[in-house]
N, CA, C and O of each residue as an XYZ file, in Angstrom:
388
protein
N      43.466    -39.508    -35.065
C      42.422    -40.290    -34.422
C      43.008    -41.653    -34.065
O      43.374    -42.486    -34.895
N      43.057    -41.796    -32.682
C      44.009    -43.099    -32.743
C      42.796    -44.215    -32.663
O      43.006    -45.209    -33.358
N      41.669    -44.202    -31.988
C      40.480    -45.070    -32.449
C      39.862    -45.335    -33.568
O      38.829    -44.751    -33.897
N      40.482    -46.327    -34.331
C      39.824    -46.528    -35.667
C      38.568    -47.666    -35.910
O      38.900    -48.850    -35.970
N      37.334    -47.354    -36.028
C      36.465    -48.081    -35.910
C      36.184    -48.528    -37.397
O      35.988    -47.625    -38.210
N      36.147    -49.834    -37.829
C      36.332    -50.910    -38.301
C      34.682    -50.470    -39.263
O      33.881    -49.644    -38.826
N      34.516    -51.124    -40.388
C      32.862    -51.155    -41.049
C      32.720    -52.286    -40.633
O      31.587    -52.682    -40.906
N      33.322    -53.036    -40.088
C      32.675    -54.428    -39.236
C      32.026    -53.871    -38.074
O      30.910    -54.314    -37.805
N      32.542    -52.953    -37.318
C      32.016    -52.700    -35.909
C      30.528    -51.880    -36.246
O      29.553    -52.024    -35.508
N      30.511    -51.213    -37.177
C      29.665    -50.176    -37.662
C      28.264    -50.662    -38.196
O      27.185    -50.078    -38.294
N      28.866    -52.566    -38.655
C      27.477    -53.194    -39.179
C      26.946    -54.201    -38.249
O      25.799    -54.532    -38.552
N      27.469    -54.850    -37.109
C      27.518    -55.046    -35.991
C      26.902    -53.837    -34.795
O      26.436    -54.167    -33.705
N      26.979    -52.936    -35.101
C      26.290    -51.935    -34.430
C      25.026    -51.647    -34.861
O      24.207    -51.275    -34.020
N      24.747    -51.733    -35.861
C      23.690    -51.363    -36.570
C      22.719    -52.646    -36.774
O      21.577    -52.541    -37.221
N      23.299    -53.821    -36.404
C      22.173    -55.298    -36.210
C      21.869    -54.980    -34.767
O      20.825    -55.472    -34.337
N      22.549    -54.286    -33.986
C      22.667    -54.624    -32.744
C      20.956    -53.512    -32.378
O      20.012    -53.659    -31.602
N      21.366    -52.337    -33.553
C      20.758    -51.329    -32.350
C      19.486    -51.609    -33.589
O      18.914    -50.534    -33.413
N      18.802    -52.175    -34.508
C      18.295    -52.465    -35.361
C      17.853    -51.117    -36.367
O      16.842    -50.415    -36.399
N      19.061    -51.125    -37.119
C      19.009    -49.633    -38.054
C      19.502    -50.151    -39.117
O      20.322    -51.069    -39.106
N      19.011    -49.566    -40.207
C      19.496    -49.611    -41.655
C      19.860    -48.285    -41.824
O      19.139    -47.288    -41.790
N      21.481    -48.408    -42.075
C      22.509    -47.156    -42.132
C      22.724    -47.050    -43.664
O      23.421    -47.958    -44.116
N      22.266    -46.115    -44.580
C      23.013    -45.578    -45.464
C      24.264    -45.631    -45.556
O      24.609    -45.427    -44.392
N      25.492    -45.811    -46.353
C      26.742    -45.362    -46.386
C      27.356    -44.250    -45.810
O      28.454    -44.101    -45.274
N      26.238    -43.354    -46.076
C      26.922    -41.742    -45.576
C      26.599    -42.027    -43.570
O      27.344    -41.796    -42.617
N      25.531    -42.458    -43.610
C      25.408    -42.317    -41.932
C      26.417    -43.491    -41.739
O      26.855    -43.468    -40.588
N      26.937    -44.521    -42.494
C      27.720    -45.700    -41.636
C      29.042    -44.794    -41.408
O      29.640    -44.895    -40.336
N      29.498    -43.912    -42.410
C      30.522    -43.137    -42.402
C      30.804    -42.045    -41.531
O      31.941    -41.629    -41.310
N      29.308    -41.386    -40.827
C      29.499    -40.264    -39.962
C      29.125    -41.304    -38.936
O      29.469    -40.987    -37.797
N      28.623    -42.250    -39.025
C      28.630    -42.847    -37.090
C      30.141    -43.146    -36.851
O      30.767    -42.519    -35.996
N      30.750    -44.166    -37.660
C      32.010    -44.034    -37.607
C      32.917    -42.832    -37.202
O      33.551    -42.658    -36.161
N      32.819    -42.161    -38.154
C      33.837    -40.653    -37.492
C      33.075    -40.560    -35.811
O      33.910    -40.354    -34.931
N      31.615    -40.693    -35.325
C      31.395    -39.909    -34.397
C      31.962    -40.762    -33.193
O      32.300    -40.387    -32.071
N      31.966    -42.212    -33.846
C      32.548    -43.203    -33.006
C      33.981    -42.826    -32.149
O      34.362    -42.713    -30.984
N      34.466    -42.720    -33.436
C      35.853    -42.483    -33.258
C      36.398    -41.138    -32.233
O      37.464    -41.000    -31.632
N      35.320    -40.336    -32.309
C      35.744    -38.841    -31.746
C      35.043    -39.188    -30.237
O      35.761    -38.693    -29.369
N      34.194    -39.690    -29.812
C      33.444    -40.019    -28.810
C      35.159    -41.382    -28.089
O      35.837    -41.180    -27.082
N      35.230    -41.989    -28.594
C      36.272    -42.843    -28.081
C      37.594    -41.695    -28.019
O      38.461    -41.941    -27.180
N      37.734    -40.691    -28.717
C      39.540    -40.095    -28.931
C      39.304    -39.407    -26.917
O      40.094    -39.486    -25.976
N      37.796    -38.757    -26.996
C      37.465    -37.889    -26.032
C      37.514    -38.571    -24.056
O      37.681    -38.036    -22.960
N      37.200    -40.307    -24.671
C      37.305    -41.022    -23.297
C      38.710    -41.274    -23.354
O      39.161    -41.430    -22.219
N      39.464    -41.361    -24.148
C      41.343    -41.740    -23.925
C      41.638    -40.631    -23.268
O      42.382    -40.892    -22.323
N      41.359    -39.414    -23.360
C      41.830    -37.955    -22.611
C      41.547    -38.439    -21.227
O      42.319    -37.993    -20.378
N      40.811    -39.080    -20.894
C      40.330    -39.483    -19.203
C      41.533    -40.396    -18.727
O      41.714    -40.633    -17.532
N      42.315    -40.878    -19.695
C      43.047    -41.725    -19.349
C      44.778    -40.865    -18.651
O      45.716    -41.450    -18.108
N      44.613    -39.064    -19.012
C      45.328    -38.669    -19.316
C      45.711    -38.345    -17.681
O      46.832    -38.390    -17.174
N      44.147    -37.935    -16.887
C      44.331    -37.340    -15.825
C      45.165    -38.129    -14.422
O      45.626    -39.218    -14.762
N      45.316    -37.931    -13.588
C      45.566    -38.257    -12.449
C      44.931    -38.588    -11.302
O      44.844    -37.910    -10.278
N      44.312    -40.102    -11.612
C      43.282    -39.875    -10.344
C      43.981    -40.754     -9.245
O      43.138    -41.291     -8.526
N      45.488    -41.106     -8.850
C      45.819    -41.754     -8.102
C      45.514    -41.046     -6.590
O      45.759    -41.696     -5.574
N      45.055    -39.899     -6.521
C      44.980    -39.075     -5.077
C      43.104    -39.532     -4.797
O      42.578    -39.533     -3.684
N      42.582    -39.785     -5.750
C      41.133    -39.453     -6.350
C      40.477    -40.569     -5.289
O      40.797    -41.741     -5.487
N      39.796    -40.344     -4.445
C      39.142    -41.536     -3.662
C      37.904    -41.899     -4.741
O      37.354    -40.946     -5.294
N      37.334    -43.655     -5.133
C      36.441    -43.795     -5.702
C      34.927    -43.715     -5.186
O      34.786    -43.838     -3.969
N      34.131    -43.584     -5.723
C      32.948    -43.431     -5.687
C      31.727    -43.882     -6.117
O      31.689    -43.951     -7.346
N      30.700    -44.221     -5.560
C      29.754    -44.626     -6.852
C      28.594    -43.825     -7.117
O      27.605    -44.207     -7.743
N      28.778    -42.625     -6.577
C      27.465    -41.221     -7.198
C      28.641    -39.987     -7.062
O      29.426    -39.927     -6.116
N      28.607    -39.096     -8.100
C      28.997    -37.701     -7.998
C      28.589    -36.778     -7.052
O      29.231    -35.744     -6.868
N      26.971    -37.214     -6.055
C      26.527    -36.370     -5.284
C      26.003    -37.433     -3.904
O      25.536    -38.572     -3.927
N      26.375    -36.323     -2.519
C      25.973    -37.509     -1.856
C      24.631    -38.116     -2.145
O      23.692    -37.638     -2.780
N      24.765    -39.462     -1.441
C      23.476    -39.881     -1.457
C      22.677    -39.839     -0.141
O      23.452    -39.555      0.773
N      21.796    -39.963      0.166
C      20.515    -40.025      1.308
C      19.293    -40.467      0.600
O      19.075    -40.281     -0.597
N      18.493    -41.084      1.461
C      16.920    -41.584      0.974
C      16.017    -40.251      1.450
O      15.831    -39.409      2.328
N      15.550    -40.845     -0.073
C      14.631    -39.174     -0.118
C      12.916    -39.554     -0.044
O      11.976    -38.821     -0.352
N      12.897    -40.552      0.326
C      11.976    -41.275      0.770
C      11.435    -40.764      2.132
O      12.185    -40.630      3.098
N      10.099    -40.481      2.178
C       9.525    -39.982      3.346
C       8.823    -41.412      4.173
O       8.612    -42.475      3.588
N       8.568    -41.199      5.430
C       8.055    -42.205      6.349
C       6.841    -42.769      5.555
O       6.280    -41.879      4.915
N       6.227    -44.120      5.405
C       4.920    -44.396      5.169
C       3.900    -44.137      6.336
O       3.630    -45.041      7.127
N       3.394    -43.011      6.421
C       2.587    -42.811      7.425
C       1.240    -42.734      7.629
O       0.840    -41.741      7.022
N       0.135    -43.418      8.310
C      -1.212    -43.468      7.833
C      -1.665    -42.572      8.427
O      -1.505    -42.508      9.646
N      -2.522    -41.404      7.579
C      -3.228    -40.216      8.281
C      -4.291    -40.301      8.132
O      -5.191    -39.743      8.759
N      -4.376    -41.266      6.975
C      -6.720    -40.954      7.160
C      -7.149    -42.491      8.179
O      -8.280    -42.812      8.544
N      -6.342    -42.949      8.346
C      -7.134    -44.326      9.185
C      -7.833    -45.144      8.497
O      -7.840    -45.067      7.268
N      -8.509    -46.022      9.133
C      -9.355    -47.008      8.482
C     -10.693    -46.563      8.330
O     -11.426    -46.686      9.311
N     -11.239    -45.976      7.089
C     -12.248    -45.404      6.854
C     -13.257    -45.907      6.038
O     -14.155    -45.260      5.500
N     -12.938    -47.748      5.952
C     -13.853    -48.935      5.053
C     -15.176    -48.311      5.338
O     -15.572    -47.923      4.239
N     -16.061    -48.014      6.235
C     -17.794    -47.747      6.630
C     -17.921    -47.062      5.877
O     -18.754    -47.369      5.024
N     -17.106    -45.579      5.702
C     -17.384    -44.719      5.368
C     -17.511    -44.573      3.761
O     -18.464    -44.106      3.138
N     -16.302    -45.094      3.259
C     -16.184    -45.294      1.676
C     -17.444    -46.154      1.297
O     -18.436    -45.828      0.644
N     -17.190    -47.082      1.763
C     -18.562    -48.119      1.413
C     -19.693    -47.924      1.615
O     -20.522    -48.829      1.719
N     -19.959    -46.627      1.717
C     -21.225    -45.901      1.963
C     -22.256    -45.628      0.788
O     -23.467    -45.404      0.803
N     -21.129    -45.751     -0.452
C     -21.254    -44.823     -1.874
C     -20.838    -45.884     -2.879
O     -20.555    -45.570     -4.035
N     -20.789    -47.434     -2.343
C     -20.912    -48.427     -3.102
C     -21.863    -48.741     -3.648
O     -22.614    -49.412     -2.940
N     -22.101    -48.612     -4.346
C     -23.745    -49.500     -5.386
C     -24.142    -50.868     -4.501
O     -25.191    -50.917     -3.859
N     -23.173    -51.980     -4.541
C     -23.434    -52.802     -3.718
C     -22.303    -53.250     -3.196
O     -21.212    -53.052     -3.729
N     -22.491    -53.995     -1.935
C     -20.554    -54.258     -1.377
C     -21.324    -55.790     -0.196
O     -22.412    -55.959      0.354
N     -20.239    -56.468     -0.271
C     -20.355    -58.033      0.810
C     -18.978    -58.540      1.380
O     -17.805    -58.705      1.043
N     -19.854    -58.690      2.474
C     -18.339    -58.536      3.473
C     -17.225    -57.636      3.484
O     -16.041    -57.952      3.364
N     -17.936    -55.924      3.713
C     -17.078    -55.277      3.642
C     -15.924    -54.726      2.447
O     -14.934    -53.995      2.417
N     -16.760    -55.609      1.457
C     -16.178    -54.773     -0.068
C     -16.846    -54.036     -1.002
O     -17.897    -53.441     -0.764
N     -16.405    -54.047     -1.829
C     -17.412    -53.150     -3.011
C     -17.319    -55.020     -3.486
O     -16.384    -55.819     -3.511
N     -18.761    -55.125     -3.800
C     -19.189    -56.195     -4.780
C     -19.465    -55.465     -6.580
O     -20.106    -54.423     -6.717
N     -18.856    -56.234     -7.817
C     -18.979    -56.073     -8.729
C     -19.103    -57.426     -9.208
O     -18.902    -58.513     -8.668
N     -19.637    -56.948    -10.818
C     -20.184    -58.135    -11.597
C     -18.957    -58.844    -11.782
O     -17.833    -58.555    -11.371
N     -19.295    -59.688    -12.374
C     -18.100    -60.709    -12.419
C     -17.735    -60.766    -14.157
O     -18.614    -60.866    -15.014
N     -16.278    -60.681    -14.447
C     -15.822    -60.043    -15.742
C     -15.375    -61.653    -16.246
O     -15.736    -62.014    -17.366
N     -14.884    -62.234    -15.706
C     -13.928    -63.566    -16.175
C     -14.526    -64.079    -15.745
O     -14.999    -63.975    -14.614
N     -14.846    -65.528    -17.331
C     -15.258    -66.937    -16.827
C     -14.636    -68.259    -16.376
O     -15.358    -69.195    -16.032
C-alpha cells in the first residue's frame, strides 16, 4: 500500500465530516482510505497523452424544451371561481401585520 494515511488525517476527517469513529472504524476508514487512493495511482499508470480532454463523458446538448405558451391569457376565466378578486386578482385576507 504505498498510500499511508496518517491517524491525524483520520481525526481530521472525522471533525471534518462530523463523526465519532470508534477505533475499529478509525482503522477500517483508514485501510479503505488507503485502497481507494492505491486504486486512483493505477490512473496514473495509463496513457492519456493521445487522450483529447473533456469535461462530460457523454455529449452534451440542452435538453431543455422551448418555453412555449399554449393556454394564453386566460385571467377572466380563472377569476371566475375566485371567492373575491380586485383589479384582476384573486383578493385574500391579509396574513402579515
Amino acid at each position: 500500500m504505498a498510500n499511508i494515511i496518517s491517524d491525524e488525517t483520520i481525526e481530521y476527517v472525522g471533525i471534518l465530516s462530523k463523526l465519532e469513529l470508534s477505533d475499529q472504524e478509525k482503522e477500517q476508514a483508514k485501510n479503505d482510505m488507503g485502497r481507494m487512493l492505491d486504486y486512483i495511482d493505477k490512473l496514473n499508470e495509463l496513457d492519456t497523452s493521445q487522450t483529447e480532454p473533456m469535461s462530460h463523458v457523454f455529449p452534451v446538448h440542452n435538453v431543455f424544451r422551448e418555453d412555449v405558451v399554449t393556454n394564453g391569457n386566460q385571467r377572466d376565466e380563472i377569476l371566475v371561481h375566485a371567492p373575491e378578486q380586485k383589479d384582476g386578482q384573486f383578493q385574500v385576507p391579509k396574513t402579515v401585520e
